[in-house]
Backbone bond lengths (Angstrom), bond angles and torsions (degrees), N, CA, C in turn:
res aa  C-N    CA-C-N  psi(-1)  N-CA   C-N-CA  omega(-1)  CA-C   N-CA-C  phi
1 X - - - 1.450 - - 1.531 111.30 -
2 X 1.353 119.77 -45.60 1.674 123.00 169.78 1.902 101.31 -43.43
3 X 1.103 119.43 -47.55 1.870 114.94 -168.43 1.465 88.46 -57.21
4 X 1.540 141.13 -43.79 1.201 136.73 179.56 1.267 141.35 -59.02
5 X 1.754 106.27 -10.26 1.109 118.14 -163.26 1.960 121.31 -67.04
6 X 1.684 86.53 -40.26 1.366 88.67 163.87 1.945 130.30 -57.51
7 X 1.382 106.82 -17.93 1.464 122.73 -179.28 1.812 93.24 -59.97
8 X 1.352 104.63 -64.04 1.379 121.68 -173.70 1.663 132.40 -59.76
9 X 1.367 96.22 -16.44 1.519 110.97 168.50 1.661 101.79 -82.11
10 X 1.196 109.52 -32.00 1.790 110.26 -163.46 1.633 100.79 -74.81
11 X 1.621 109.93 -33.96 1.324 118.58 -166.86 1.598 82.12 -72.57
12 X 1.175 130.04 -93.62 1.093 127.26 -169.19 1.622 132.57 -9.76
13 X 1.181 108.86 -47.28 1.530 138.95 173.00 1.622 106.68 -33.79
14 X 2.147 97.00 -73.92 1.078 134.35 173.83 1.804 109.34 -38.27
15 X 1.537 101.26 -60.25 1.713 99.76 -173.83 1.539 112.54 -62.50
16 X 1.722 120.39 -28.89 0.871 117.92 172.29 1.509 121.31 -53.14
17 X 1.553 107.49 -57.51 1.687 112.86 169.45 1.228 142.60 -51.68
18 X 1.358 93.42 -32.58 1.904 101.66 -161.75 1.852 77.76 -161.91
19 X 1.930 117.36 86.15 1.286 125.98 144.18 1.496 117.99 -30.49
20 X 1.435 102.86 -54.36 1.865 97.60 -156.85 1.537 109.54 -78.44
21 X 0.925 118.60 44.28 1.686 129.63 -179.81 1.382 100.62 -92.68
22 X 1.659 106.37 137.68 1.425 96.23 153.39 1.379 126.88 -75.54
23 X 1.521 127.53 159.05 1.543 125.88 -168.94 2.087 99.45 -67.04
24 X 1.447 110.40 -59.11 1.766 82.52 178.62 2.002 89.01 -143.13
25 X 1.381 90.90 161.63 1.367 123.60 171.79 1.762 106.10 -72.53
26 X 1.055 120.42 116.09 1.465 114.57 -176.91 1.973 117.64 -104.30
27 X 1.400 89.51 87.43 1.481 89.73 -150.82 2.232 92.27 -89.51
28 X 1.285 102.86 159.71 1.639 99.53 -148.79 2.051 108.36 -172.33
29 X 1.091 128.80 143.20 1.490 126.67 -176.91 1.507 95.18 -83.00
30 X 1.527 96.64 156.61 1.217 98.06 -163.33 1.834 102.90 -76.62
31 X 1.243 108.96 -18.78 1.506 121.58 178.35 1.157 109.40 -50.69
32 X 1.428 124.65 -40.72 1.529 140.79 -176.34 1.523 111.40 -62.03
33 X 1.287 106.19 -52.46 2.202 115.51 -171.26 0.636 81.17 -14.76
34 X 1.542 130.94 -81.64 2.503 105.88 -134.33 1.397 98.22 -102.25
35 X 1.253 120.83 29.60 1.997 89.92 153.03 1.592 87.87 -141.16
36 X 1.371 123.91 -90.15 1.272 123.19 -156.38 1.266 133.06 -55.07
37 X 1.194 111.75 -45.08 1.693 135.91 152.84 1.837 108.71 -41.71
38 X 1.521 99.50 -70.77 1.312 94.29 167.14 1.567 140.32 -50.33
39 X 1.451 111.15 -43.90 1.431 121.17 167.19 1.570 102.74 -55.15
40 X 1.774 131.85 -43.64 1.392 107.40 -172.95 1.445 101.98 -94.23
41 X 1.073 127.47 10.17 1.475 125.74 160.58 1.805 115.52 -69.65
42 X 1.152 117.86 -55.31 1.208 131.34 -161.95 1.669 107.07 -82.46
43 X 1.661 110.74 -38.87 1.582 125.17 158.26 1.921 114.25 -45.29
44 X 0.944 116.24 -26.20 1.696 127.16 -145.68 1.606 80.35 -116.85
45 X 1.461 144.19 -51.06 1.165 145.18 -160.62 1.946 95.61 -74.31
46 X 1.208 99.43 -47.52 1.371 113.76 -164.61 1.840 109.65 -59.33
47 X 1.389 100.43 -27.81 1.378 126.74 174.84 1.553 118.06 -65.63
48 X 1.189 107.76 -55.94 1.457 124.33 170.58 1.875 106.92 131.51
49 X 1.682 106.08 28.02 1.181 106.77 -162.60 1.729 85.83 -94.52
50 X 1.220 116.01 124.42 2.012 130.43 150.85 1.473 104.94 -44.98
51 X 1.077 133.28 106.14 2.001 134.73 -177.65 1.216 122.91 -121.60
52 X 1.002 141.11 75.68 1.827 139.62 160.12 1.426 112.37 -21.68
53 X 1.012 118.82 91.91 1.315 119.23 -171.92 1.735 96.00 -124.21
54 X 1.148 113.39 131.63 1.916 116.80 -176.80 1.671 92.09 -77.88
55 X 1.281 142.96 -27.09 1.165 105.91 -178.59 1.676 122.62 -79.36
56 X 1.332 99.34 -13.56 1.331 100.41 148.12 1.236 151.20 -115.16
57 X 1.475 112.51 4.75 1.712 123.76 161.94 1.365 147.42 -94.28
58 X 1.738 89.74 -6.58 1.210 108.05 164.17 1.690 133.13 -114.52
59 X 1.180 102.84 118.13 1.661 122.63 -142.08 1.556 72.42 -82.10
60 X 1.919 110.14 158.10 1.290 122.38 168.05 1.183 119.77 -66.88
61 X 1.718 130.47 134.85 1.592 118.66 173.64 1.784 105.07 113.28
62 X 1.408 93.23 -18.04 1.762 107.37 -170.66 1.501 97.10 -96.18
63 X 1.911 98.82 141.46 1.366 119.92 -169.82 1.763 98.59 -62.34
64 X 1.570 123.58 116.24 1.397 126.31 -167.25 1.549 97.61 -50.61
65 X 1.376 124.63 -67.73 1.433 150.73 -174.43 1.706 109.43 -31.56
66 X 1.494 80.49 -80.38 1.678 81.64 161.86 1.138 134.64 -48.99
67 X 1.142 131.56 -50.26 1.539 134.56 -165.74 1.625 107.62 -72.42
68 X 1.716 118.02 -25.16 1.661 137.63 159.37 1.561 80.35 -55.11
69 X 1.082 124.31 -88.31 2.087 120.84 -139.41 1.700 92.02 -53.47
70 X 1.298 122.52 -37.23 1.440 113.42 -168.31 1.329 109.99 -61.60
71 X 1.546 120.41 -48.52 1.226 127.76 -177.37 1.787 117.04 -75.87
72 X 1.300 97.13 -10.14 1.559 107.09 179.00 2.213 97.35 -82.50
73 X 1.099 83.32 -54.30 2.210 84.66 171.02 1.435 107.75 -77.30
74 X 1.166 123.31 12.64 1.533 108.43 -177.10 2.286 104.01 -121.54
75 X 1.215 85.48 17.77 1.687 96.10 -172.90 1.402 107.92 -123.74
76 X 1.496 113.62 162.86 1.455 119.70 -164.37 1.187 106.34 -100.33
77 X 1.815 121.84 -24.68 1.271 143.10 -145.30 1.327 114.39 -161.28
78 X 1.678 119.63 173.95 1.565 108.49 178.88 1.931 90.16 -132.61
79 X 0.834 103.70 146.65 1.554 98.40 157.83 1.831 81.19 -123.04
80 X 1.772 92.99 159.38 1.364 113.86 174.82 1.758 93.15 -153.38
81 X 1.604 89.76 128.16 1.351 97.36 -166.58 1.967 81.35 -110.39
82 X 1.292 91.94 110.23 1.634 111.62 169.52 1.977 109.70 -82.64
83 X 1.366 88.86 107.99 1.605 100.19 172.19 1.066 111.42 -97.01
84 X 1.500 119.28 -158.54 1.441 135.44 118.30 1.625 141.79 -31.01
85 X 1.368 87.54 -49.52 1.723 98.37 -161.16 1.621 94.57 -115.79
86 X 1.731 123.04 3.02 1.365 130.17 167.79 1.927 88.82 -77.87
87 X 1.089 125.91 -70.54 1.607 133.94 167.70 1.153 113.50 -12.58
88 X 1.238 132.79 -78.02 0.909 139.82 140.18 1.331 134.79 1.88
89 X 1.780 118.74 -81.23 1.360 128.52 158.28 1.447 119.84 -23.93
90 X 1.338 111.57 -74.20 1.873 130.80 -178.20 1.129 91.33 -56.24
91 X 1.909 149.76 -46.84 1.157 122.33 -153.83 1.558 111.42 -81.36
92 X 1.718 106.47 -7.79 1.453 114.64 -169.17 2.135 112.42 -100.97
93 X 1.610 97.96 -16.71 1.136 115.33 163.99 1.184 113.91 95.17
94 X 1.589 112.59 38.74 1.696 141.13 -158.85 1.457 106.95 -81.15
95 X 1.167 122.13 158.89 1.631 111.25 167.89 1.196 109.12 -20.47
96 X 1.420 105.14 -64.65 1.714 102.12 -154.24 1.430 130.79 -70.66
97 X 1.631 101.36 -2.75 1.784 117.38 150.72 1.330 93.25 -59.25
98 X 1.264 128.09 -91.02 1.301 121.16 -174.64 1.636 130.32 1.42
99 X 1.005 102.99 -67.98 1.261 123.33 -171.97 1.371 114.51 -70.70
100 X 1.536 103.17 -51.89 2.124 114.99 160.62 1.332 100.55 -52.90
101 X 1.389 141.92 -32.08 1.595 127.39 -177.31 1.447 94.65 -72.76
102 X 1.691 128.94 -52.80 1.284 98.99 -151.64 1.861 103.81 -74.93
103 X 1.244 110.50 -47.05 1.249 109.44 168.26 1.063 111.24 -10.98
104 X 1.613 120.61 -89.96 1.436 129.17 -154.45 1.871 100.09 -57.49
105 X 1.018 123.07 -38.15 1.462 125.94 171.48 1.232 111.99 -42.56
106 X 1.555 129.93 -58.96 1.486 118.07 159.88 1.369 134.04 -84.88
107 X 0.930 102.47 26.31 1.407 111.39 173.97 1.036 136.66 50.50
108 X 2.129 97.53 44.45 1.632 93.83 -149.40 1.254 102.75 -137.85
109 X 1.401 109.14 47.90 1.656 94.34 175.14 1.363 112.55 -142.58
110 X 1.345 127.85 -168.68 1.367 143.55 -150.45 1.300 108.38 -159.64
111 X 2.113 114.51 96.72 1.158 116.50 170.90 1.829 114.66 -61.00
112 X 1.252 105.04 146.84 1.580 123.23 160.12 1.038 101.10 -116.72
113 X 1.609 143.44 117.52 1.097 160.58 -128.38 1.897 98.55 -151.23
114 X 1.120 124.58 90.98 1.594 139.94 165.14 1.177 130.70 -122.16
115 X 0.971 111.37 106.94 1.730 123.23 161.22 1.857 105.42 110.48
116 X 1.435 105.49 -2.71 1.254 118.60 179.95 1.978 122.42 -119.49
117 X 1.195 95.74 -164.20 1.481 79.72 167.41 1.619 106.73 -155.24
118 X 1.303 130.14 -173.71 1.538 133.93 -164.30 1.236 96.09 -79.23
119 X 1.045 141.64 -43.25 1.575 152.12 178.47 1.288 93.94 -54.29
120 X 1.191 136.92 -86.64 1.479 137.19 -171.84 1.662 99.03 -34.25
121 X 1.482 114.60 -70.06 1.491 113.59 -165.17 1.374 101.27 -59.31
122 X 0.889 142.68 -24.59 1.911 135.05 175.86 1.264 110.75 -65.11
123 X 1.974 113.92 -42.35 1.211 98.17 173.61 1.846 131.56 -73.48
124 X 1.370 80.57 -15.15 1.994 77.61 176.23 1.891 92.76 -92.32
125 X 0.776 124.85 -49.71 1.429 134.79 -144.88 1.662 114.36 -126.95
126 X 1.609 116.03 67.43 1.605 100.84 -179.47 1.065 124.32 -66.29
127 X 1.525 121.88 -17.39 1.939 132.31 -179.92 1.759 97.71 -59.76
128 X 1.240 127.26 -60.46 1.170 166.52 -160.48 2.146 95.38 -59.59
129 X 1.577 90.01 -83.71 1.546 84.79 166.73 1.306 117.48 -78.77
130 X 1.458 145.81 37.05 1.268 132.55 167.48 1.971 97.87 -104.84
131 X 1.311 106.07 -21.89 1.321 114.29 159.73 1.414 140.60 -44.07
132 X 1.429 137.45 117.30 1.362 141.40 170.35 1.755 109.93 -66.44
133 X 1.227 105.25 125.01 1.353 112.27 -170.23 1.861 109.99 -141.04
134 X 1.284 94.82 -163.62 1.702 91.81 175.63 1.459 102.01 -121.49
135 X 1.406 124.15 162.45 1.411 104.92 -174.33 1.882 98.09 -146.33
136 X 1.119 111.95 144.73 1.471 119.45 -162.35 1.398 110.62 -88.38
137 X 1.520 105.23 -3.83 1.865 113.42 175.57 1.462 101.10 -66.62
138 X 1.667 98.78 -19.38 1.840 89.56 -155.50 1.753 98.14 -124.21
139 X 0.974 116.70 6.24 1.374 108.32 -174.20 1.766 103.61 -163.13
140 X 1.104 114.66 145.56 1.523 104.80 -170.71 1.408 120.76 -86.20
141 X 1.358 149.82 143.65 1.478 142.20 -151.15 1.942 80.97 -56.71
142 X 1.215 114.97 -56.88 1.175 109.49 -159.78 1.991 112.14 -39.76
143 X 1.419 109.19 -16.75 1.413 127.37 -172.33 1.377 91.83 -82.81
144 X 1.157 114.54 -81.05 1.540 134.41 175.10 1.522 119.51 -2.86
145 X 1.780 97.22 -77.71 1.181 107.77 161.91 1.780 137.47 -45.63
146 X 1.640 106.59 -38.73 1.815 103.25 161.70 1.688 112.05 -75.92
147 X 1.619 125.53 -9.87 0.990 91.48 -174.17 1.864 120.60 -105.29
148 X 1.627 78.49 11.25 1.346 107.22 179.70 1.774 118.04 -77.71
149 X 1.791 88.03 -46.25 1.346 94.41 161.01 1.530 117.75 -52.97
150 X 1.250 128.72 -48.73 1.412 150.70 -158.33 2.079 87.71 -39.46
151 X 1.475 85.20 -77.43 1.403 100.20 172.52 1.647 146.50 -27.93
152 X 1.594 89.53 -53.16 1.700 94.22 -175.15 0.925 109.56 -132.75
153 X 1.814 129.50 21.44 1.565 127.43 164.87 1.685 108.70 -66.30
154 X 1.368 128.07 119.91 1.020 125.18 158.32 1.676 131.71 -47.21
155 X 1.881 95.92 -58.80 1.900 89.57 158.15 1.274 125.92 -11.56
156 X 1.518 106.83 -53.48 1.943 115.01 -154.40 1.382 102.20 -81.04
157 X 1.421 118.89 -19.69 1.377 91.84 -149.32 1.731 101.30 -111.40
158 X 1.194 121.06 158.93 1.471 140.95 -160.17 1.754 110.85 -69.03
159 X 0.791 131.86 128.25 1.743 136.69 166.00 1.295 91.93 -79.99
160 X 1.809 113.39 122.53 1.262 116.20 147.52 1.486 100.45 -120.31
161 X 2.197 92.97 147.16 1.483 97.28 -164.43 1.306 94.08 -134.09
């Protein structure tokens, strides 16, 4: 959690500037939506974490693309839940490259690392694995998710003025 700390100063920064942010961008393969993605979606809500999640922010009829960049400027943070079939996605140049470019561009996110390992993500992605993240080999999403909260709940964290 200390390798994270810098994540948590940036969030902080952010809530200070621009409150109406959501706490993180939940960027994810589309293979993932209904289980894994979803389980740390609904884990992170349950927490008290604010989450952009497309299976629930994007209403039917709405430009897919767009309604991603809105929710990509409307967040404090990124979680990127690195799978299998997330690997995959970025290596083929899928939304969720997309979204890992802008991320990694601000320097603002926080791998969740499941079902894979840092070795794998280095080989598709060294920006990606050169990153401090949380990883589900070692702690259970259910872990993941409070220590995620820990990080980018606004509630918790202190106003200095």
């Amino acid at each position: 959690m200390r390798a994270l700390t810098p994540v948590r100063r940036t969030v902080e920064r952010r809530a200070a500037q621009e409150p109406d942010l959501r706490d993180v961008f939940l960027c994810h393969a589309w293979d993932d939506r209904r289980e894994a993605a979803t389980e740390l979606h609904d884990l992170l809500v349950a927490e008290g974490v604010s989450v952009w999640f497309s299976e629930k922010d994007i209403i039917l009829g709405q430009p897919f693309l767009r309604e991603i960049d809105r929710g990509l400027a409307r967040s404090r943070t990124g979680l990127v839940l690195v799978t299998p079939s997330l690997l995959k996605r970025i290596d083929n140049r899928g939304v969720s490259d997309k979204e890992l470019s802008e991320l990694l561009a601000r320097d603002l996110l926080i791998p969740v690392i499941h079902g894979t390992t840092y070795d794998e993500v280095r080989r598709v992605s060294p920006l990606l694995g050169s990153r401090n993240g949380l990883d589900t080999a070692e702690d259970s999403m259910e872990v993941v998710a409070k220590k995620i909260a820990e990080l980018v709940t606004v509630e918790d964290m202190v106003s200095v003025d």
